[in-house]
N, C-alpha and C positions, 0 to 999 in steps of 0.2 A: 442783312436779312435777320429778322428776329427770328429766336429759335425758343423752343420750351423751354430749355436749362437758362433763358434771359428775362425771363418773365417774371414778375413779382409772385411771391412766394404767397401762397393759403393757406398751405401745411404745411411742418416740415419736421424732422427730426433733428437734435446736435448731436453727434458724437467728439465725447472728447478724448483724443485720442493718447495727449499726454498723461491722465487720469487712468486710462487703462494701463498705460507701463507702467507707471506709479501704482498700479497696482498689481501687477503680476510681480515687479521688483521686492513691494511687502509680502508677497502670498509666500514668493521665494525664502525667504527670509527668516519667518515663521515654520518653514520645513527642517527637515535635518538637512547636513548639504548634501548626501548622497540619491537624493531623491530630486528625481528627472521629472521637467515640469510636461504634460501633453496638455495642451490649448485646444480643446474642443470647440470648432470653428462653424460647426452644423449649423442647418437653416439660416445660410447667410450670413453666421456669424449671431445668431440669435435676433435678427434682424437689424446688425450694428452696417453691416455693408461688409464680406466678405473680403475685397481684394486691399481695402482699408485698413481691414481689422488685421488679416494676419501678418500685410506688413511692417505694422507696429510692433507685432507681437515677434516677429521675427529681429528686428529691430534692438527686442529688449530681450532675448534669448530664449523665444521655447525651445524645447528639443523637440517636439514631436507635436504634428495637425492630426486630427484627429476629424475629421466628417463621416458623412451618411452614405457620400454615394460619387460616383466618378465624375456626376458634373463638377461637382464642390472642389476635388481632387483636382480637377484638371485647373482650375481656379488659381490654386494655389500652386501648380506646377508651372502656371503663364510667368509670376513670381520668381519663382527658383526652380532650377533644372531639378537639384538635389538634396532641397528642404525634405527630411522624415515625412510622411504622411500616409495616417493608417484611415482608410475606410472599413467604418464601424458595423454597414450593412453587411447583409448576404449580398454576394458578385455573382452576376445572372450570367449565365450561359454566356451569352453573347458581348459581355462587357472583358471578361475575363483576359484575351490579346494585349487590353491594353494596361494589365497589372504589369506583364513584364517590358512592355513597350516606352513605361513613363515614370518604372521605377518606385511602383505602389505597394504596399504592405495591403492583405487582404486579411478579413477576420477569417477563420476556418471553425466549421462547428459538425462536422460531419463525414464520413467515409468518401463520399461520394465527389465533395469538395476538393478534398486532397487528390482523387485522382483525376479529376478533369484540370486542375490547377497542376495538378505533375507534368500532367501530358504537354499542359501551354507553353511552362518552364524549359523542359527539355524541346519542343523544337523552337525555341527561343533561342536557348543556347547558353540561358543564362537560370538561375532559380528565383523566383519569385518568392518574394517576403513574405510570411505567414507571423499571423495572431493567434494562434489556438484560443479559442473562449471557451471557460468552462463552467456550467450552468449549475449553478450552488443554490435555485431557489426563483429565480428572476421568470422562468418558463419560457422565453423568449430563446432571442440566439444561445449559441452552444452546446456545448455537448454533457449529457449529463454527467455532473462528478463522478458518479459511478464506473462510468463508461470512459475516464480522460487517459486514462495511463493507454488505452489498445490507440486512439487516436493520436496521442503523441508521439507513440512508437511508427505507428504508419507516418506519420509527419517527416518524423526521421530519418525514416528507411527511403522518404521519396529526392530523387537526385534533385527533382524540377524543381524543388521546396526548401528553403531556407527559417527556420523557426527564431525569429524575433523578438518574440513576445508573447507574454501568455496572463489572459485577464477572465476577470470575472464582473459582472453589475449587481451593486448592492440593489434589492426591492422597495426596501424602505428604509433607507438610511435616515432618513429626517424624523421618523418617528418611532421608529422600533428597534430599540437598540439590541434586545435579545437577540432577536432575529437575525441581524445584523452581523452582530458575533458568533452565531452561529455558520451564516455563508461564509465570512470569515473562515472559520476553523475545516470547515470543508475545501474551504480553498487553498487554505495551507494543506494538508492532508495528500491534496491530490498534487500538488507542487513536489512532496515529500514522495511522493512514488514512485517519478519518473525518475529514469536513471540517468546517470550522467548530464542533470542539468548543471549550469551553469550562468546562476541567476549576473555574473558579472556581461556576460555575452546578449543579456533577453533584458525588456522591457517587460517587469512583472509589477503588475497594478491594478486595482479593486477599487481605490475609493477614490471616488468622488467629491465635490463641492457640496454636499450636504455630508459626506463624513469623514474628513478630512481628519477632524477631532479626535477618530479613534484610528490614525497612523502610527503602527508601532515606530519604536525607537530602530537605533542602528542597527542592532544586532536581526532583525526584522531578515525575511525575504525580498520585502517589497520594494523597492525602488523606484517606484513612478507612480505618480497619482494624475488622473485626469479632472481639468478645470475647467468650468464651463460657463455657470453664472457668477458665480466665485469673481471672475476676472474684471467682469463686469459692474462691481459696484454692488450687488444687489445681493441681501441676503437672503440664503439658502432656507435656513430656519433659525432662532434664535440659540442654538447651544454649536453653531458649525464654527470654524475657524475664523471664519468672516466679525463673529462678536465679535472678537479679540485682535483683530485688526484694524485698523482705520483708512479703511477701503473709502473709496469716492464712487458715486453712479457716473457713468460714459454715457448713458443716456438720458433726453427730455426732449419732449413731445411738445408740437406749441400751433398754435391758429391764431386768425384773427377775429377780430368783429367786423363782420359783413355791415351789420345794420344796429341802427338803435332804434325804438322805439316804446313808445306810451299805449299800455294799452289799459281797459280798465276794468274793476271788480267786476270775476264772475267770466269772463273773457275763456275759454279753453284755448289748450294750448298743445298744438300737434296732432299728430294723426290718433285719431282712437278716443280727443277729447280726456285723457286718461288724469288730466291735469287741470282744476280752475284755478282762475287767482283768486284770494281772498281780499286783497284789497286793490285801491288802483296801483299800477307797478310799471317800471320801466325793466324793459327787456331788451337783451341782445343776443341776436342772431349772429349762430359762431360761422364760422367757414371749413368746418369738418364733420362728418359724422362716421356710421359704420364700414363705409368706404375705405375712408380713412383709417381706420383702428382705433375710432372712440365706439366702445362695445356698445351696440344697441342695450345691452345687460344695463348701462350706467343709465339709463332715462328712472327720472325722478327718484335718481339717488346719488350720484356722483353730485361734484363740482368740479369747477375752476379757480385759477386764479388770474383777476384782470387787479390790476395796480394794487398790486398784494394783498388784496382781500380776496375771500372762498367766496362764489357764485354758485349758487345750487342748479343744477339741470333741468328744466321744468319738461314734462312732458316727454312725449318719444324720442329719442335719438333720430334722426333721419339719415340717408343714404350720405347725404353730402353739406347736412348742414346742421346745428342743433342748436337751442336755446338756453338762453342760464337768464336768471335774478339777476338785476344789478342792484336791488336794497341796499344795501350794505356797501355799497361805490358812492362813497360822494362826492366826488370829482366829476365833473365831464368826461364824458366816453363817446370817441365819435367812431365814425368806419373805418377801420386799418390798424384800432389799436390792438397789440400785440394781447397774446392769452397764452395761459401755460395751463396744458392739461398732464400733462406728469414734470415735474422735475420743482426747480427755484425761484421764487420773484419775490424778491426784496427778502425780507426777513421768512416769508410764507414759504413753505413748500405743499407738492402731493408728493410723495414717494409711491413707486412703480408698485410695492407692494398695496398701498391702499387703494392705487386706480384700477389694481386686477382684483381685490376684494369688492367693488362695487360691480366689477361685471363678472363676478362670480367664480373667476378663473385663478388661475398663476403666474407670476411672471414670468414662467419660460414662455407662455400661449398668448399673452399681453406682448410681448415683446415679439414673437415672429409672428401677430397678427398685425402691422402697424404696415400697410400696402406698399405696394411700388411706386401708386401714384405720391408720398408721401418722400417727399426732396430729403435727403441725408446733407446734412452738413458737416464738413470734418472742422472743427473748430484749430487742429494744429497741424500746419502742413506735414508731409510724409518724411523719413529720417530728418525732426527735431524732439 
Protein backbone atom coordinates (compact mmCIF):
# COMPACT_ATOMS: atom_id res chain seq x y z
CA UNK A 1 0.00 0.00 0.00
CA UNK A 2 1.43 3.39 -0.70
CA UNK A 3 1.60 5.60 1.94
CA UNK A 4 2.60 9.58 2.16
CA UNK A 5 6.14 9.12 3.64
CA UNK A 6 6.57 6.84 -0.12
CA UNK A 7 5.61 9.36 -2.37
CA UNK A 8 8.12 11.54 -4.33
CA UNK A 9 9.11 14.41 -2.67
CA UNK A 10 7.90 18.51 -3.73
CA UNK A 11 9.49 19.96 -0.71
CA UNK A 12 11.58 18.99 1.67
CA UNK A 13 14.14 19.97 4.08
CA UNK A 14 17.99 18.24 4.74
CA UNK A 15 19.17 18.15 8.20
CA UNK A 16 22.63 17.33 8.73
CA UNK A 17 22.97 15.86 11.53
CA UNK A 18 26.69 14.90 11.57
CA UNK A 19 27.33 18.87 10.99
CA UNK A 20 25.34 19.73 14.03
CA UNK A 21 27.81 17.57 16.44
CA UNK A 22 30.51 18.98 14.56
CA UNK A 23 29.29 21.78 15.65
CA UNK A 24 28.45 21.76 19.04
CA UNK A 25 31.96 19.73 19.54
CA UNK A 26 33.61 23.25 18.00
CA UNK A 27 31.24 25.61 20.06
CA UNK A 28 32.55 23.30 23.11
CA UNK A 29 35.70 23.93 22.39
CA UNK A 30 35.77 27.56 22.00
CA UNK A 31 34.38 27.65 25.88
CA UNK A 32 36.44 27.55 28.90
CA UNK A 33 35.94 23.78 30.01
CA UNK A 34 34.17 24.55 33.07
CA UNK A 35 31.09 25.75 31.24
CA UNK A 36 28.12 23.49 30.80
CA UNK A 37 26.68 23.24 27.22
CA UNK A 38 22.32 23.69 27.41
CA UNK A 39 21.02 22.91 23.85
CA UNK A 40 17.98 25.00 23.40
CA UNK A 41 15.79 22.61 21.49
CA UNK A 42 12.38 24.97 21.33
CA UNK A 43 10.07 25.11 18.44
CA UNK A 44 10.93 21.83 17.27
CA UNK A 45 14.35 22.18 17.56
CA UNK A 46 14.11 25.47 15.47
CA UNK A 47 12.27 23.72 12.99
CA UNK A 48 15.35 20.85 12.62
CA UNK A 49 12.85 18.06 13.76
CA UNK A 50 12.99 17.72 17.66
CA UNK A 51 13.25 13.82 18.36
CA UNK A 52 16.30 14.00 15.74
CA UNK A 53 17.86 16.89 16.84
CA UNK A 54 18.34 16.18 20.46
CA UNK A 55 19.41 12.78 19.89
CA UNK A 56 22.33 13.92 18.12
CA UNK A 57 22.77 16.38 20.52
CA UNK A 58 22.78 13.92 23.23
CA UNK A 59 24.91 11.74 21.27
CA UNK A 60 27.61 14.58 21.28
CA UNK A 61 27.20 15.55 24.93
CA UNK A 62 24.80 18.45 25.91
CA UNK A 63 24.17 18.62 29.53
CA UNK A 64 21.18 20.28 29.56
CA UNK A 65 17.44 20.50 26.95
CA UNK A 66 16.19 23.48 27.33
CA UNK A 67 12.37 24.08 25.55
CA UNK A 68 9.20 26.08 25.81
CA UNK A 69 6.71 23.91 27.17
CA UNK A 70 5.94 20.27 28.43
CA UNK A 71 4.97 18.98 25.01
CA UNK A 72 8.72 19.66 23.89
CA UNK A 73 9.62 18.05 27.30
CA UNK A 74 7.84 15.11 27.04
CA UNK A 75 9.54 14.71 23.46
CA UNK A 76 12.64 14.51 24.78
CA UNK A 77 11.85 12.44 27.88
CA UNK A 78 10.31 9.60 25.17
CA UNK A 79 14.40 9.81 24.58
CA UNK A 80 15.80 9.44 27.90
CA UNK A 81 14.16 8.70 31.20
CA UNK A 82 16.84 11.12 32.84
CA UNK A 83 18.29 13.57 30.13
CA UNK A 84 18.39 17.31 32.27
CA UNK A 85 15.66 19.24 30.80
CA UNK A 86 14.55 22.68 31.86
CA UNK A 87 11.33 24.14 30.42
CA UNK A 88 11.89 27.84 29.81
CA UNK A 89 8.09 28.84 29.83
CA UNK A 90 5.79 29.82 32.74
CA UNK A 91 4.08 26.03 33.95
CA UNK A 92 0.28 26.49 34.06
CA UNK A 93 -1.72 25.28 36.88
CA UNK A 94 -2.64 22.36 35.36
CA UNK A 95 0.75 21.17 33.81
CA UNK A 96 2.51 21.39 36.89
CA UNK A 97 1.81 17.07 38.31
CA UNK A 98 3.83 16.29 35.73
CA UNK A 99 7.20 18.37 36.65
CA UNK A 100 7.60 15.96 39.47
CA UNK A 101 6.14 12.98 37.57
CA UNK A 102 8.79 13.11 34.55
CA UNK A 103 11.58 14.71 36.33
CA UNK A 104 11.43 18.38 34.95
CA UNK A 105 13.15 21.44 36.02
CA UNK A 106 10.51 24.39 35.92
CA UNK A 107 11.70 28.18 35.42
CA UNK A 108 10.28 30.02 38.70
CA UNK A 109 9.66 33.85 38.55
CA UNK A 110 7.26 34.51 41.27
CA UNK A 111 5.82 34.09 44.83
CA UNK A 112 3.06 32.41 43.87
CA UNK A 113 5.01 29.80 41.68
CA UNK A 114 6.92 28.50 44.44
CA UNK A 115 4.10 27.67 46.40
CA UNK A 116 1.79 25.89 44.21
CA UNK A 117 5.13 24.03 42.93
CA UNK A 118 5.95 23.35 46.81
CA UNK A 119 2.73 22.02 47.33
CA UNK A 120 2.98 19.41 43.96
CA UNK A 121 6.63 18.56 45.36
CA UNK A 122 5.63 17.64 48.63
CA UNK A 123 2.70 15.45 47.88
CA UNK A 124 4.78 13.98 45.34
CA UNK A 125 7.12 12.92 47.76
CA UNK A 126 9.81 13.99 45.92
CA UNK A 127 11.06 18.03 45.25
CA UNK A 128 10.79 19.38 42.02
CA UNK A 129 13.74 21.11 40.13
CA UNK A 130 13.70 24.84 40.03
CA UNK A 131 15.29 27.73 37.77
CA UNK A 132 14.90 30.96 39.55
CA UNK A 133 14.94 33.56 36.52
CA UNK A 134 15.99 36.81 37.35
CA UNK A 135 14.66 39.81 35.30
CA UNK A 136 17.76 42.30 34.67
CA UNK A 137 15.92 44.27 31.86
CA UNK A 138 14.23 41.48 29.28
CA UNK A 139 10.55 42.45 30.96
CA UNK A 140 9.30 39.17 30.17
CA UNK A 141 9.71 35.93 32.64
CA UNK A 142 11.32 36.56 36.05
CA UNK A 143 11.40 38.16 38.87
CA UNK A 144 12.73 41.58 39.00
CA UNK A 145 16.58 41.84 40.19
CA UNK A 146 15.38 43.83 42.74
CA UNK A 147 13.06 41.53 44.18
CA UNK A 148 15.51 38.03 43.62
CA UNK A 149 17.19 37.64 47.06
CA UNK A 150 13.08 37.49 49.04
CA UNK A 151 12.41 34.82 46.05
CA UNK A 152 15.41 32.73 46.38
CA UNK A 153 15.12 32.53 50.04
CA UNK A 154 11.40 31.32 49.71
CA UNK A 155 12.86 28.88 46.96
CA UNK A 156 14.85 27.56 49.81
CA UNK A 157 12.87 27.46 52.59
CA UNK A 158 10.32 25.28 50.38
CA UNK A 159 10.78 21.37 51.06
CA UNK A 160 8.86 20.50 47.59
CA UNK A 161 11.63 22.59 45.68
CA UNK A 162 15.01 21.90 44.88
CA UNK A 163 17.05 25.06 43.17
CA UNK A 164 19.15 24.12 40.12
CA UNK A 165 19.72 26.86 38.44
CA UNK A 166 19.48 30.37 38.30
CA UNK A 167 19.46 32.55 34.85
CA UNK A 168 18.74 35.58 33.41
CA UNK A 169 17.85 36.66 29.24
CA UNK A 170 20.17 39.15 27.65
CA UNK A 171 17.46 41.79 25.51
CA UNK A 172 19.80 42.76 23.04
CA UNK A 173 22.75 40.85 23.10
CA UNK A 174 23.30 41.16 19.20
CA UNK A 175 23.41 44.79 19.22
CA UNK A 176 23.83 46.54 22.39
CA UNK A 177 26.54 45.72 24.20
CA UNK A 178 26.20 48.52 26.99
CA UNK A 179 23.07 47.28 27.71
CA UNK A 180 24.15 44.05 27.79
CA UNK A 181 26.77 44.62 30.42
CA UNK A 182 24.76 46.15 32.30
CA UNK A 183 22.03 43.14 32.83
CA UNK A 184 25.19 41.48 33.24
CA UNK A 185 26.30 43.22 36.26
CA UNK A 186 22.84 43.15 37.86
CA UNK A 187 22.84 39.77 37.42
CA UNK A 188 26.02 39.17 39.06
CA UNK A 189 24.82 41.57 41.93
CA UNK A 190 21.90 39.69 42.56
CA UNK A 191 23.79 36.15 42.44
CA UNK A 192 26.23 37.99 45.03
CA UNK A 193 23.29 38.44 47.57
CA UNK A 194 21.95 35.27 48.07
CA UNK A 195 23.48 33.44 50.84
CA UNK A 196 24.84 30.26 50.75
CA UNK A 197 24.95 29.73 47.23
CA UNK A 198 26.84 27.35 45.69
CA UNK A 199 27.49 28.08 42.06
CA UNK A 200 29.30 24.32 41.92
CA UNK A 201 25.75 22.66 42.81
CA UNK A 202 23.40 25.26 40.17
CA UNK A 203 23.39 25.82 36.60
CA UNK A 204 24.10 29.63 36.49
CA UNK A 205 23.81 31.18 32.91
CA UNK A 206 22.88 34.43 30.91
CA UNK A 207 24.29 34.36 27.67
CA UNK A 208 23.32 33.16 24.85
CA UNK A 209 24.11 32.47 21.00
CA UNK A 210 24.32 36.01 20.23
CA UNK A 211 26.62 36.74 23.39
CA UNK A 212 28.66 34.10 23.87
CA UNK A 213 31.54 36.60 23.11
CA UNK A 214 31.30 38.35 26.19
CA UNK A 215 31.62 35.02 28.68
CA UNK A 216 33.72 35.79 31.33
CA UNK A 217 36.76 33.68 31.98
CA UNK A 218 37.27 31.08 34.93
CA UNK A 219 37.29 32.87 37.72
CA UNK A 220 33.47 33.98 36.38
CA UNK A 221 30.33 32.76 38.26
CA UNK A 222 28.82 31.54 35.26
CA UNK A 223 29.09 28.14 34.23
CA UNK A 224 26.60 27.42 31.49
CA UNK A 225 25.61 29.16 28.49
CA UNK A 226 22.50 28.39 26.44
CA UNK A 227 22.87 27.48 22.59
CA UNK A 228 20.40 27.81 20.27
CA UNK A 229 21.03 28.92 16.60
CA UNK A 230 24.64 28.86 17.46
CA UNK A 231 24.35 24.93 17.09
CA UNK A 232 22.89 25.20 14.05
CA UNK A 233 25.29 26.65 11.70
CA UNK A 234 23.73 29.92 11.47
CA UNK A 235 25.14 33.14 12.51
CA UNK A 236 23.78 35.10 15.39
CA UNK A 237 25.31 38.45 14.28
CA UNK A 238 28.59 39.22 12.97
CA UNK A 239 30.85 39.80 16.15
CA UNK A 240 29.17 36.26 18.20
CA UNK A 241 31.26 33.43 18.71
CA UNK A 242 30.11 31.84 15.60
CA UNK A 243 32.66 34.44 13.50
CA UNK A 244 35.32 32.71 14.90
CA UNK A 245 34.37 29.30 14.51
CA UNK A 246 33.95 27.38 11.52
CA UNK A 247 30.38 26.32 12.15
CA UNK A 248 28.61 24.46 9.06
CA UNK A 249 24.56 25.18 8.43
CA UNK A 250 22.32 21.52 9.38
CA UNK A 251 19.87 23.10 7.28
CA UNK A 252 18.56 23.48 3.30
CA UNK A 253 15.40 24.04 1.93
CA UNK A 254 14.73 22.64 -1.62
CA UNK A 255 11.75 22.04 -4.37
CA UNK A 256 11.18 21.19 -7.66
CA UNK A 257 10.22 22.44 -10.96
CA UNK A 258 6.60 21.67 -11.56
CA UNK A 259 6.71 23.09 -15.09
CA UNK A 260 8.55 24.95 -17.79
CA UNK A 261 7.41 27.30 -19.89
CA UNK A 262 7.65 30.24 -22.67
CA UNK A 263 5.92 32.85 -22.16
CA UNK A 264 6.09 36.20 -23.86
CA UNK A 265 6.99 40.19 -23.57
CA UNK A 266 4.46 42.08 -21.38
CA UNK A 267 2.89 38.59 -20.08
CA UNK A 268 2.03 39.38 -16.09
CA UNK A 269 2.75 37.11 -13.95
CA UNK A 270 0.78 35.85 -10.69
CA UNK A 271 -1.94 36.96 -8.76
CA UNK A 272 -2.07 41.02 -8.42
CA UNK A 273 -0.36 41.27 -12.06
CA UNK A 274 2.34 42.81 -9.67
CA UNK A 275 4.91 41.51 -12.24
CA UNK A 276 5.43 41.93 -16.44
CA UNK A 277 8.11 40.48 -18.36
CA UNK A 278 10.03 42.76 -20.27
CA UNK A 279 11.16 40.65 -22.76
CA UNK A 280 10.10 37.12 -24.23
CA UNK A 281 11.20 34.69 -21.21
CA UNK A 282 11.09 31.16 -20.04
CA UNK A 283 9.80 30.53 -16.78
CA UNK A 284 9.46 27.89 -14.12
CA UNK A 285 6.86 26.92 -12.09
CA UNK A 286 8.35 25.78 -8.62
CA UNK A 287 6.57 23.18 -6.39
CA UNK A 288 6.50 25.41 -3.00
CA UNK A 289 5.21 28.36 -1.94
CA UNK A 290 3.94 30.18 1.55
CA UNK A 291 2.59 26.93 2.56
CA UNK A 292 5.58 25.78 2.44
CA UNK A 293 7.86 28.39 4.21
CA UNK A 294 8.92 30.37 1.01
CA UNK A 295 7.75 33.74 2.67
CA UNK A 296 5.01 35.23 0.46
CA UNK A 297 7.67 38.54 1.67
CA UNK A 298 10.31 36.90 -1.11
CA UNK A 299 7.75 37.62 -4.46
CA UNK A 300 9.81 39.77 -6.77
CA UNK A 301 12.66 39.78 -4.69
CA UNK A 302 14.23 36.52 -3.61
CA UNK A 303 15.63 33.88 -5.79
CA UNK A 304 16.77 30.38 -6.41
CA UNK A 305 19.08 28.23 -7.37
CA UNK A 306 18.39 25.79 -10.35
CA UNK A 307 21.81 24.25 -11.77
CA UNK A 308 23.76 26.69 -9.78
CA UNK A 309 22.64 29.71 -11.19
CA UNK A 310 20.29 32.49 -9.03
CA UNK A 311 16.63 32.67 -10.71
CA UNK A 312 14.90 35.77 -9.50
CA UNK A 313 11.10 35.24 -8.19
CA UNK A 314 8.79 36.88 -10.53
CA UNK A 315 5.58 37.84 -9.23
CA UNK A 316 3.60 36.74 -6.02
CA UNK A 317 4.53 33.94 -4.05
CA UNK A 318 1.57 31.52 -4.03
CA UNK A 319 0.05 29.30 -1.43
CA UNK A 320 1.62 26.08 -2.98
CA UNK A 321 3.62 27.06 -5.86
CA UNK A 322 5.86 30.07 -7.16
CA UNK A 323 7.73 31.29 -10.18
CA UNK A 324 11.39 32.24 -10.92
CA UNK A 325 13.46 33.56 -14.35
CA UNK A 326 15.23 30.88 -15.84
CA UNK A 327 17.35 33.80 -18.12
CA UNK A 328 20.32 32.96 -16.83
CA UNK A 329 19.90 28.81 -17.18
CA UNK A 330 21.12 27.74 -20.20
CA UNK A 331 20.80 24.19 -20.08
CA UNK A 332 17.55 22.39 -20.35
CA UNK A 333 15.23 22.34 -17.50
CA UNK A 334 12.45 19.97 -17.50
CA UNK A 335 9.80 19.03 -14.76
CA UNK A 336 11.45 17.26 -11.53
CA UNK A 337 14.60 19.22 -11.70
CA UNK A 338 15.68 19.71 -8.24
CA UNK A 339 15.92 23.78 -6.77
CA UNK A 340 17.52 24.90 -3.74
CA UNK A 341 15.76 27.78 -2.07
CA UNK A 342 18.22 28.17 1.02
CA UNK A 343 21.34 26.27 1.45
CA UNK A 344 24.24 24.75 -1.69
CA UNK A 345 24.36 23.88 -5.43
CA UNK A 346 27.49 23.58 -7.01
CA UNK A 347 29.76 26.38 -6.16
CA UNK A 348 26.21 28.84 -5.58
CA UNK A 349 24.75 29.17 -2.33
CA UNK A 350 21.57 31.26 -0.59
CA UNK A 351 22.48 31.35 2.96
CA UNK A 352 19.35 31.28 5.55
CA UNK A 353 20.40 34.63 6.43
CA UNK A 354 19.88 36.20 3.02
CA UNK A 355 16.54 34.10 2.37
CA UNK A 356 15.19 35.63 5.74
CA UNK A 357 16.48 39.18 4.62
CA UNK A 358 14.17 38.95 1.57
CA UNK A 359 11.09 38.09 3.59
CA UNK A 360 11.84 40.63 5.85
CA UNK A 361 12.47 38.39 8.88
CA UNK A 362 15.22 36.35 10.95
CA UNK A 363 16.44 33.23 10.87
CA UNK A 364 14.95 32.06 14.04
CA UNK A 365 11.23 32.94 12.20
CA UNK A 366 12.67 31.64 8.71
CA UNK A 367 13.51 28.62 10.16
CA UNK A 368 10.31 27.55 12.45
CA UNK A 369 8.23 28.85 9.78
CA UNK A 370 9.18 26.07 7.02
CA UNK A 371 5.48 23.68 7.68
CA UNK A 372 4.99 20.17 8.53
CA UNK A 373 3.78 19.43 5.24
CA UNK A 374 7.71 20.11 4.32
CA UNK A 375 9.54 16.26 4.56
CA UNK A 376 12.75 16.53 6.95
CA UNK A 377 15.44 14.41 5.77
CA UNK A 378 18.14 13.40 8.22
CA UNK A 379 21.02 12.98 5.84
CA UNK A 380 23.12 10.90 8.72
CA UNK A 381 21.48 8.15 10.41
CA UNK A 382 21.08 8.27 14.35
CA UNK A 383 24.20 7.26 16.77
CA UNK A 384 26.98 7.82 13.70
Amino acid sequence: MTTTASLPLRCWAEIDLAALERNLKLIRASLPPHIRYVAVVKADAYGHGLPHTAARLMHAGADLFAVANLAEAMTIRELSADWPILLLGATLPEEARYLAEYDLAATVSDLPEVARLNAIGQTAGKPIAVHLKIDTGMGRLGVWHEQAQALYAAIRAAPGLQLTGVFTHFASADDNPEFTALQRRLFLAALQSFPDLDPASLFLHADNSAGLETTPGEGSLFNAVRVGLLQFGVLPHPHSLLARVHTEPVFSFHTRVGLVKSLPRGTSISYGRTYQLRTDARVAVLTAGYADGLARACSNRGAVLIRGQRCPILGRVCMDQSIVDLTTVTDEIVSGEPVVLVGKQGAAEIALGEFSAWAGTIPWETLTSVTKRVTRIYKTPLGV
